[in-house]
N, C-alpha and C positions, 0 to 999 in steps of 0.2 A: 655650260652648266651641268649637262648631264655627266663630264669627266670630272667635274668637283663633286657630284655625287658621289662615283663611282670609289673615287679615291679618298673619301669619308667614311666609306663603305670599308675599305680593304682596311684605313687607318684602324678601325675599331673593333675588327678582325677578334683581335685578343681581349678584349675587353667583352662580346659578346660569348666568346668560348667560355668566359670566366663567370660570367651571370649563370648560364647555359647549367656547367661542372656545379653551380653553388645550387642552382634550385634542383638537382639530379636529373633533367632532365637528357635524353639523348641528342650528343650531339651531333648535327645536321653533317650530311657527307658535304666536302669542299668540290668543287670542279676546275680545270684547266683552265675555264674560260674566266673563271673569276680570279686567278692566279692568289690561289688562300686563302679569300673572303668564305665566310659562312655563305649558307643560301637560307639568307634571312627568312625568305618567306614561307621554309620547312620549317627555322625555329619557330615561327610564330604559329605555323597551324599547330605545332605541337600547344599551343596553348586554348585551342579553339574548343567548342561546347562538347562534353564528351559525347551528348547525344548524340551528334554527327557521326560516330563510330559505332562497326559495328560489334553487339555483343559476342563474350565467346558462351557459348553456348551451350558446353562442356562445365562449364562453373555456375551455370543456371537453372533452377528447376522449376516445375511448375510449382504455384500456388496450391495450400489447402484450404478450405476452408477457414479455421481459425488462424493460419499465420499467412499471411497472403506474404510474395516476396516483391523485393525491391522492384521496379520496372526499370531499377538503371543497373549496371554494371558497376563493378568495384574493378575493373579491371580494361582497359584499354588495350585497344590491339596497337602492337609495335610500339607500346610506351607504358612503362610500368608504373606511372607517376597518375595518385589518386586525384580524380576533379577536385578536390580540399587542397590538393598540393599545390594543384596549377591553377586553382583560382589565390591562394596567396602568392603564385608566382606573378602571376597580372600583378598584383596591388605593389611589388617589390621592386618590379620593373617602373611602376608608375612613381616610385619615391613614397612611396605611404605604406604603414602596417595596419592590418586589415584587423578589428578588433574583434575576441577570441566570441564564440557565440556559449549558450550557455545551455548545457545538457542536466535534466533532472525534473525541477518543476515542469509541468504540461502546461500554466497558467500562471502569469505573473500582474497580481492588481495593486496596484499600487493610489494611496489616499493621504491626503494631507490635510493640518488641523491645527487648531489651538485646544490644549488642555489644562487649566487650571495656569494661564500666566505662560506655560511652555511649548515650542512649536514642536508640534510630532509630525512625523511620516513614516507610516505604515505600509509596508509591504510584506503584502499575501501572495506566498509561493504554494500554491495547491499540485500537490502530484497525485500523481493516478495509482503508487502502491506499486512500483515496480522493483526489478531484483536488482543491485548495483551492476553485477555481471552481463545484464541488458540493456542500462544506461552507457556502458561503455563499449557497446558494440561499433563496427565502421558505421561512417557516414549518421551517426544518429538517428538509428532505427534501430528500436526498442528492440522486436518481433524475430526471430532468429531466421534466415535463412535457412531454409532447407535443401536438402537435394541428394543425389546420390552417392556415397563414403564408399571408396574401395575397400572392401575388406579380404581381399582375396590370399590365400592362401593354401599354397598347389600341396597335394598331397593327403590333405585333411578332409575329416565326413565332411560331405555335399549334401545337396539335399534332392530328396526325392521328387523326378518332373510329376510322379503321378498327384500332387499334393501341390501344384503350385496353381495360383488361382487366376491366372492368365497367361496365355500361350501367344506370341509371334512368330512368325517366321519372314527373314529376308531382308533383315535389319540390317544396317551400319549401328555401329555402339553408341552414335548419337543420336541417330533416330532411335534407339532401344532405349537411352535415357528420355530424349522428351515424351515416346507412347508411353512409358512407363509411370513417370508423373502426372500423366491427364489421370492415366489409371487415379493412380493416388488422390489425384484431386478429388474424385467421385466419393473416396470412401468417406468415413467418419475417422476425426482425430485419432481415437481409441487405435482405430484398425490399423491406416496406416503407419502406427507408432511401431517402429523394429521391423517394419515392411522391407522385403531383400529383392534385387533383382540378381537372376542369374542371365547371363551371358555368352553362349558356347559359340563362337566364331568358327565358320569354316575357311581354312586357309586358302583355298583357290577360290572362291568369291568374293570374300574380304566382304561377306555378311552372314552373318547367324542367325540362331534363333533365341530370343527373347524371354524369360518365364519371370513373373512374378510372385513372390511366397508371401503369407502375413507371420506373423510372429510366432505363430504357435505351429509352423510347421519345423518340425524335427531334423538335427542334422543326421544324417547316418553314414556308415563305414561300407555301406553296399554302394555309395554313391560318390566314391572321392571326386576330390576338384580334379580338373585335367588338363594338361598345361593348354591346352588352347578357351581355358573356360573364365571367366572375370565374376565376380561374387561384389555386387556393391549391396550397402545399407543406406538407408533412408532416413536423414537424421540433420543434426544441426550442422552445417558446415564452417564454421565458427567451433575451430579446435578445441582450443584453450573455455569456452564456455561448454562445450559438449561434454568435456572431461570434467570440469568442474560439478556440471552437472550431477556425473553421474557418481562423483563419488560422494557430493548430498545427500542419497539416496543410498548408498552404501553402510555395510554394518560402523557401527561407534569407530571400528578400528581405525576404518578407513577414511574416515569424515575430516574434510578438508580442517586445519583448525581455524581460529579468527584469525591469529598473526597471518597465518597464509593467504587467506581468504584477502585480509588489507594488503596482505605482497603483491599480490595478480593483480587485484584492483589499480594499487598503485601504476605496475607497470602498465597497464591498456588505457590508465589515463594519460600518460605520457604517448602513448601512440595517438591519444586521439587528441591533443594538442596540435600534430605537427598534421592534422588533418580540418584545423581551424576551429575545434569548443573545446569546453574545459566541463567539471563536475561542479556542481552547486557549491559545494566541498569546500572548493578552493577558491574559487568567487568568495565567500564568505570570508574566510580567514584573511582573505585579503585586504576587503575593507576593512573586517576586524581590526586590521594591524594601523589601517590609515590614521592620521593625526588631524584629516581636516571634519571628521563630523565623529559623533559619540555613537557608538550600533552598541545593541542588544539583541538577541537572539531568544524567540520562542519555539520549540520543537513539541510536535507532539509525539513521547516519548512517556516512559516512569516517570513520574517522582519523585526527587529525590528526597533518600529517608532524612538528610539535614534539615528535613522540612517538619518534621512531624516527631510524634510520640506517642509512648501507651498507655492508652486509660486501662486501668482493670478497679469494676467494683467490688467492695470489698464480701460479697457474697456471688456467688454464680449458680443458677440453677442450670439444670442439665434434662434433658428428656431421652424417649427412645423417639423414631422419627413416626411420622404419620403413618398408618395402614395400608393409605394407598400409595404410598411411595418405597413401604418393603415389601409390597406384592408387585410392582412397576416391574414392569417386562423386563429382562435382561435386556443388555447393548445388543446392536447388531452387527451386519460387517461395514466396516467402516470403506464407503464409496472408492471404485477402482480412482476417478481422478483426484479423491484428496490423499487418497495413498500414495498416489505418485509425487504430492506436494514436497518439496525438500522441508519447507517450514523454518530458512533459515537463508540470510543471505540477501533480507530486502536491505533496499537503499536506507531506508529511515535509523535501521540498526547502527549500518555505516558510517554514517551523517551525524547521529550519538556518541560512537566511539570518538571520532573527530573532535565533535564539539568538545565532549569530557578530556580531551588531551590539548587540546590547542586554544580554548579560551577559558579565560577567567572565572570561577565557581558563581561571583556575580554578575558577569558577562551572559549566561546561559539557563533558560527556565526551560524544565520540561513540565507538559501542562497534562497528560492522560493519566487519571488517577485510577482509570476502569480495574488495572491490576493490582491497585497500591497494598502493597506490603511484597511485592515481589520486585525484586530491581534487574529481571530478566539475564542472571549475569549468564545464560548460557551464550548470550550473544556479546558478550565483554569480554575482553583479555584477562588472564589472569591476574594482573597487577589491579584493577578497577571491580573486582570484585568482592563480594561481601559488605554493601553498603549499609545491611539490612543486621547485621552480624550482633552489634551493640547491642539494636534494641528486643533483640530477638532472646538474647541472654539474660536481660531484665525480665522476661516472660517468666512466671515460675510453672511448674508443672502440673499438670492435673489431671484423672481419671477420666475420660470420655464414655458414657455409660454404650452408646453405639463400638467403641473401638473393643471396649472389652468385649463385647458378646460378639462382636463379627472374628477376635480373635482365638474364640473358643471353634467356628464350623468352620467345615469342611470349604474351601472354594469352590463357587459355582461355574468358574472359568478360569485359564489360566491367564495371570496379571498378578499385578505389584498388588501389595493391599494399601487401600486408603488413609493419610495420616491426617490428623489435625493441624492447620495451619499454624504456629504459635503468633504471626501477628496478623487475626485477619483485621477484616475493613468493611464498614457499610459499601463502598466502593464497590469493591472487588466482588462482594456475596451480590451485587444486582450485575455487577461488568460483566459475570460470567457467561451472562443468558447473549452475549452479542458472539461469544465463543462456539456456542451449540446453536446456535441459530443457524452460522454461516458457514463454518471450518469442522465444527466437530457433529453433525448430525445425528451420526449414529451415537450418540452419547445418552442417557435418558437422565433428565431431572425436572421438575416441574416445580413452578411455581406458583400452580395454582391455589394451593392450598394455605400457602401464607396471604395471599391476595383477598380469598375466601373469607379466611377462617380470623385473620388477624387486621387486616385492613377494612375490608366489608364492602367498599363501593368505591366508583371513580374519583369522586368527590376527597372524601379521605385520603385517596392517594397522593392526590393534586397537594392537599397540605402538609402531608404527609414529605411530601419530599420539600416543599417549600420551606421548612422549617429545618430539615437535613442540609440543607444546600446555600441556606440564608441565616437561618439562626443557630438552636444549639439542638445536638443530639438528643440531650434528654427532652426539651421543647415536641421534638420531633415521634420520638418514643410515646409522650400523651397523648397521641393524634390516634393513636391504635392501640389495638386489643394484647396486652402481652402479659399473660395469665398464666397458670399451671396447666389449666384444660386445654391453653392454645400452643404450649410450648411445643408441641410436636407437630406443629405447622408450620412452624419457622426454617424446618430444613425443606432442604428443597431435593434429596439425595437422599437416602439410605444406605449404610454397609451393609446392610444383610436383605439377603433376598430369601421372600418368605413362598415357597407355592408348593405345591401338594400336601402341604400339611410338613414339609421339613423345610430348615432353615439353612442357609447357605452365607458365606461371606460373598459379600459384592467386590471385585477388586475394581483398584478406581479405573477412569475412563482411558483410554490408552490410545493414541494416534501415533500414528506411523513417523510421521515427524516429529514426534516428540513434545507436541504443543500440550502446555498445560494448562488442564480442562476443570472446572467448577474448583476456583481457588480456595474458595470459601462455601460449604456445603450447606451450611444453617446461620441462620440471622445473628451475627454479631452482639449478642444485646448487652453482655457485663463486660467483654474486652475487644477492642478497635484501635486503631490508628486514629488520631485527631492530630489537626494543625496544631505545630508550637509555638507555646507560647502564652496559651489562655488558660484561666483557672477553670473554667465550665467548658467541660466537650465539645469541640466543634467539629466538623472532616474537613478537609484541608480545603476547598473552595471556600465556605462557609467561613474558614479565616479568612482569606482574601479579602471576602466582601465586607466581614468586620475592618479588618484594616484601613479600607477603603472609608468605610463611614468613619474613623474617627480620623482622618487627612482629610473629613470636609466632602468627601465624594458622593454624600450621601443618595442627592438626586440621582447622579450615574447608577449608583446600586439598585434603586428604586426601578430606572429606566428596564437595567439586563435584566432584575427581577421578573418585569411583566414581559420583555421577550422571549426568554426565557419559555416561561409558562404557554405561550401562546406558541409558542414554535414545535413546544410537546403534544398539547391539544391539535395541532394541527396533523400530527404523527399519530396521536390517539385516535381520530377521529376519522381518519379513511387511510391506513397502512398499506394499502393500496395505492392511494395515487401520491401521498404526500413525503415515499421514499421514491428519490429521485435516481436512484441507485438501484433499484428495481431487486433487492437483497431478499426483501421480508417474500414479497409474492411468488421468489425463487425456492423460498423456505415454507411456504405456505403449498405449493404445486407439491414440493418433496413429500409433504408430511401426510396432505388430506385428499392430493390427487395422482396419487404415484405411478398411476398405469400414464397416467401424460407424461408422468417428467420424465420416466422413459423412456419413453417413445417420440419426443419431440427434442430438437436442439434446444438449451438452456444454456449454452457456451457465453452468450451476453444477456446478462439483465433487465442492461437497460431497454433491450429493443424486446425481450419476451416481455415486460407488462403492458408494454404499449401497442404488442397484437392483437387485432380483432380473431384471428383463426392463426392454426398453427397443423404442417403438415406432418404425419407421422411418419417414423423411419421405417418403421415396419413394415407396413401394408399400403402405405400413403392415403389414408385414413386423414380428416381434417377434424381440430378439435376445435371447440369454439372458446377461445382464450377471453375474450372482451369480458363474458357476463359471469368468471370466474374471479368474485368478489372476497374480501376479509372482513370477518366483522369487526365493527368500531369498538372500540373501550365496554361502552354500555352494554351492548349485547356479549360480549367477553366475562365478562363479571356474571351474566346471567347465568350463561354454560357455568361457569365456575362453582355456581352456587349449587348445583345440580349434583355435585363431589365427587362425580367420575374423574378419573385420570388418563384418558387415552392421549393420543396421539395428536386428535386436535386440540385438547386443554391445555397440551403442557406447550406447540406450538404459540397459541394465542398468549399464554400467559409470561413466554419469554419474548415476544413482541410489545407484550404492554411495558414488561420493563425496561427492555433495553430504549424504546421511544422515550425516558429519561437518560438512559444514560447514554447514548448515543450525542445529544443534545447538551449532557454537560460537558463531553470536551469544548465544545463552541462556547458553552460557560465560561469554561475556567482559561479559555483563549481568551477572549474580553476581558478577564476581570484582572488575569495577570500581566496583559499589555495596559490596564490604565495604573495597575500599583507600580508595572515599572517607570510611566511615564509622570511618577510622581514624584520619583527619588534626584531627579537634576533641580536646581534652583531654579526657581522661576527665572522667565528669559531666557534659559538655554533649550539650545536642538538637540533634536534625539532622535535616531533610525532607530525603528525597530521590526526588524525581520522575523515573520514568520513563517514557517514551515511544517504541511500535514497534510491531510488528505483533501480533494477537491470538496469532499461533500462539508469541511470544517471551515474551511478557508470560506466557500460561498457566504455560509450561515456568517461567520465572522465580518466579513465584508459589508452585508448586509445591513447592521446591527450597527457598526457607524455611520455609515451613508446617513441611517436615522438620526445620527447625534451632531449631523453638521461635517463629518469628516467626509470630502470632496479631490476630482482628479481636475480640479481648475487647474490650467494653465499646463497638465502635459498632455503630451501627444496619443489620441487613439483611446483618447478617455481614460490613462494609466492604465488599461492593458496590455499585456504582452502575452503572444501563445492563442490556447485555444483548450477548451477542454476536451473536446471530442479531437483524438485524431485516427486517422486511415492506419493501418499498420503496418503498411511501407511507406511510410512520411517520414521524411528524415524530421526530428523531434528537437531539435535544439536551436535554442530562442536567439534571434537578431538584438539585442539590448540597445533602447535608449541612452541617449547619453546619462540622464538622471540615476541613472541604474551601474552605467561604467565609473562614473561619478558622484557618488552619493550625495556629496556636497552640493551639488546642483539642485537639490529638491528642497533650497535653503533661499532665499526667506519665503515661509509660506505668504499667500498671498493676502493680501491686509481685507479680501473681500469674505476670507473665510472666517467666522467668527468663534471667538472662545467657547470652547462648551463649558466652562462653567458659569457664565455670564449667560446662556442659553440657557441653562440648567435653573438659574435663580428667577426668571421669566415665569413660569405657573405661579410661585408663590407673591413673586410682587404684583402680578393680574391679581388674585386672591384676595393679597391685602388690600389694594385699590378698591375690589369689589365691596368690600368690608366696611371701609370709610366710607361708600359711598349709601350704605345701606343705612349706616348710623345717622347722617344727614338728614 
């Protein structure tokens, strides 16, 4: 038996070389004694746990702080073949294709339901706001690898050892790399950024000695390289994103464009295919294309202007801006880490270009109305731009009594000067305060004053927006004060800066990435953007829900109505613990306790609100972070009334706002997955995919679970993923079958019941009640 083996063995000789050559793997040496056979059991360990191998060590560096690294290796000793390659070499060998895993969302929840007669299933892909160029990195880890970049070049300024901020001696160049990195790991992000090791080997002991520089040490010509001397950098080891990087960051000239920006992308998702995931991307478009179920896709993204139009009344009043908002402090400098933000480059822009090229105009809703009247085309190819163009040319021109007089002075700093937006938007003039809150800080505008002066109390606001968001604009307009005496409380901004007694032009807010800051400067009140299609004002949610009620949806309306309201109040009423995202109390430290934010790490939000104490980098001082509280609504309003403008009023006053607008993306997610799940005939199924940030996707989730929509009958409760992950987690999702096949989350289950037959339930308890009262 053993010589039937043996010669089954030698028979398949060639057929093993052939597997071996196809999966790239190295092929195993032959010996004499097997006269040509493989030595199976070298091919086979070549397919064993990488773990088992050890790392090189040279391609590894320590962790920092903020980007911790992989614990495994991308690289195998004596085999060049990725653990992705050689785990789908297993499954090839085994006669089966291993199914692609899926890189982008962090969390995939997935619900199914009856809506009005028709079976829905919903799936919420919540991502965490990452760059495409970190989605596509090896092995599906976000977080870049770092480590040390040769940058050596003999004959050029060195740098000075008197200026270098740690000394070894007696090093091998690998021990110089890993002391080097503990180094590192000790500092702060900032510091180690452009940290350099030098390297000076003595040739007969085949060790040197070691120096490390931080960034701000100076090359000089008294110090050239020496040919026995090595110059590495401290940086992303991941080429092709390092470069990319850094020409984000680079003058206009240089700045990668989009077409390039989708090239690169392109090519590294083709690499990380044959490493076993794929991009959300292309997942989508896929099923998009399938003929066995109907998909629709939600993004949170623009607008699209084919949605809307422009009211202008036929008179406009006009004012100069509030007192305390042309005496408002100039800008300041804008924080070293938002400076270094590219501001360009996330997935979700990606993800939009895509969708607008590859599915159907009724195929694709984008639901973020926070910027509407701006269609972001700086992050769109040339062909896809100007969608805003039309209605923008309907706008007729007019005098701005601020733009005239800020263009008679002098400017108070050098910058662009401020133009008036020709389409704004109730939207946009509150969206802006989630802009300066979070990305644009150094930015100054306040809203107090409209709050104050035109609103008056919580109460008002509450209906105030309920009637914006539900009913019609001008509805919403009678809920407050908008007067001649209050017109100059409507801005929230000034052109002109007014202090010693002389006047200056304000130029507008300006970020290093180019993000644009307060779209809309002053409240909207004679010309906006409104949904098309109605005779009386609406903002484009506010259509929706009208839509919705005359398709009969009225309860549903009624339903998002009160959650809606309740999910704001809950944001109103402790902005402290009720962002989960830990944004505001990030912005709240910045604003009104700045010697902490500092001096303590801020790098995660989510885990500074949730500290009782916080160590300081400085002196290692503890702060007492717990009993560092925000005031609620009520007490905000109070300051308000008080008419100062500092630093904490215009804080509080952009947290009361954006705690609406934050909360209507998740609006206007609900409202435009139930109008879409209204357009098939009754009886028919419908995916409908959406895609946004974790903190929309939750709220969203949430908000049907309430309506009867349930993950009966899949696996793990219909989730996939995880919100929180490590940052060296390889991040790309194992997919259900229901997910590889969308067909499969078909027929929903006959346990789950219609919501609109749920919906009619209050009223006929009601009427019952009714009848039996008249008895």
């Amino acid at each position: 038996m053993a010589l039937d083996v043996l010669g089954s063995v030698a028979s398949h000789a060639s057929d093993l070389n052939f597997i071996l050559s196809n999966f790239g793997l190295r092929a195993p040496v032959t010996s004499a004694a097997t006269s040509g056979a493989p030595d199976i059991a070298g091919a086979l360990g070549q397919l064993e746990s990488p773990k088992k191998r050890r790392l090189d060590i040279d391609c590894i560096a320590s962790p920092v702080k903020s980007r911790r690294l992989s614990a495994k290796s991308t690289s195998i000793s004596g085999c060049g073949t990725s653990s992705s390659s050689l785990a789908g070499a297993k499954a090839k060998l085994c006669g089966r294709a291993k199914a692609l895993k899926l890189q982008g969302p962090s969390a995939i929840q997935t619900l199914r339901g009856r809506f009005h007669g028709r079976e829905i299933a919903l799936v919420f892909c919540g991502e965490a706001h990452e760059d495409a160029i970190d989605l596509t990195r090896e092995k599906s880890i976000v977080s870049p690898e770092e480590g040390w970049i040769d940058i050596t070049r003999l004959g050029e300024p060195g740098l000075n050892p008197c200026q270098a901020l740690e000394t070894k001696r007696g090093l091998t160049l690998s021990g110089a790399k890993k002391w080097a990195a503990a180094v590192i790991e000790e500092l702060d992000e900032a510091q180690a950024e452009g940290a350099k090791l030098l390297f000076h080997q003595k040739r007969a002991q085949g060790r040197g000695i070691a120096r490390i520089f931080l960034q701000a040490a100076k090359h000089s010509a008294d110090h050239p390289m020496e040919r026995d001397s090595l110059l590495f950098e401290w940086g992303d080891l991941d080429a092709e994103a390092r470069e990319f990087n850094r020409r984000r960051m680079a003058a206009n000239k240089d700045r990668v464009s989009i077409d390039e920006q989708d090239e690169l992308i392109a090519q590294r998702k083709a690499a990380r295919r044959h490493e076993g995931f794929e991009l959300f991307d292309d997942w989508l478009l896929r099923q998009a294309r399938s003929q066995e179920v109907k998909l629709e896709f939600i993004l949170e993204a623009p607008v699209s202007a084919d949605e809307l139009q422009l009211h202008i009344d036929d008179e406009e009043l006009d004012s100069k801006a509030d007192p305390r908002l042309r005496q408002m402090e100039p800008d300041s400098d804008e924080d070293s880490e938002e400076a270094k933000s590219p501001g360009n480059g996330s997935y979700l822009d990606y993800l939009r270009r895509h969708a607008l090229r590859h599915l159907a105009p009724e195929q694709r809703h984008f639901v973020d109305a926070r910027v509407l009247g701006d269609a972001d085309d700086d992050n769109l190819p040339p062909e896809l731009r100007g969608s805003f163009d039309s209605l923008a040319s309907k706008a007729p021109k007019r005098a701005d009594t601020e733009e005239l007089e800020a263009s008679s002075c002098e400017a108070a700093w050098q910058g662009p000067a401020a133009r008036e937006n020709p389409l704004p938007s109730w939207e946009a003039f509150f969206g802006g305060a989630a802009d300066l809150l979070y990305y644009a800080p150094h930015i100054k505008a306040d809203y107090a004053p409209f709050l104050s002066d035109c609103v008056g109390s919580p109460e008002k606001l509450r209906n105030f927006f309920q009637h914006l968001y539900f009913g019609t604009v001008p509805e919403a307009l009678s809920t407050i004060r908008i007067r001649e005496e209050t017109l100059p409380s409507t801005h929230v901004r000034s052109l002109v800066l007014e202090a010693a007694g002389t006047r200056l032009r304000r130029p507008a807010g300006h970020c290093k990435s180019g993000r644009c800051t307060i779209p809309v400067r002053k409240a909207p009140i004679h010309r906006y953007l409104t949904a098309r299609g109605f005779d009386t004002p609406r903002t484009w949610v506010a259509g929706i829900a009208e839509s919705l009620r005359k398709a009969g949806a009225e309860s549903f309306v009624e339903a998002a109505r009160s959650w809606y309201q309740k999910a704001v109040d809950e944001m109103l009423g402790d902005p402290k613990a009720a962002d989960l995202e830990g944004d505001n109390f990030a912005a709240w430290l910045r604003a009104c306790h700045r010697e902490v934010y500092d001096d303590i790490d801020t790098y995660d939000p989510v885990k500074l609100k949730r500290l009782r104490s916080a160590r300081g980098k400085s002196n290692g001082r503890r702060y007492n972070i717990k009993d560092i509280q925000i005031p609620g609504v009520d007490d905000a309003f109070a300051e308000f009334a008080e008419g100062s403008s500092g630093a904490r009023q215009q804080v509080l006053s952009k947290m009361v706002v954006d705690s609406f607008q934050l909360r209507s993306v998740d609006l206007a997610m609900v409202l435009k997955a139930a109008e879409v799940a209204l357009r098939p005939s009754r009886g028919e199924k419908l995916v409908i995919v959406q895609y946004a940030g974790l903190d929309h996707t939750r709220a969203a989730v949430k908000f049907w679970r309430s309506q009867g929509f349930k993950a009966t009958g899949l696996g793990h409760r219909g989730l996939v993923g995880k919100e929180i992950w490590e940052d060296d987690e390889p991040r790309a999702l194992s997919l259900p079958p229901y997910l590889q096949d969308l067909s499969k989350l078909f027929p929903v289950p006959k346990s789950l019941r219609d919501l609109e037959k749920k919906s009619r339930l209050p009223l006929r308890r009601e009427l019952a009640a009714s009848r039996q009262r008249k008895r």
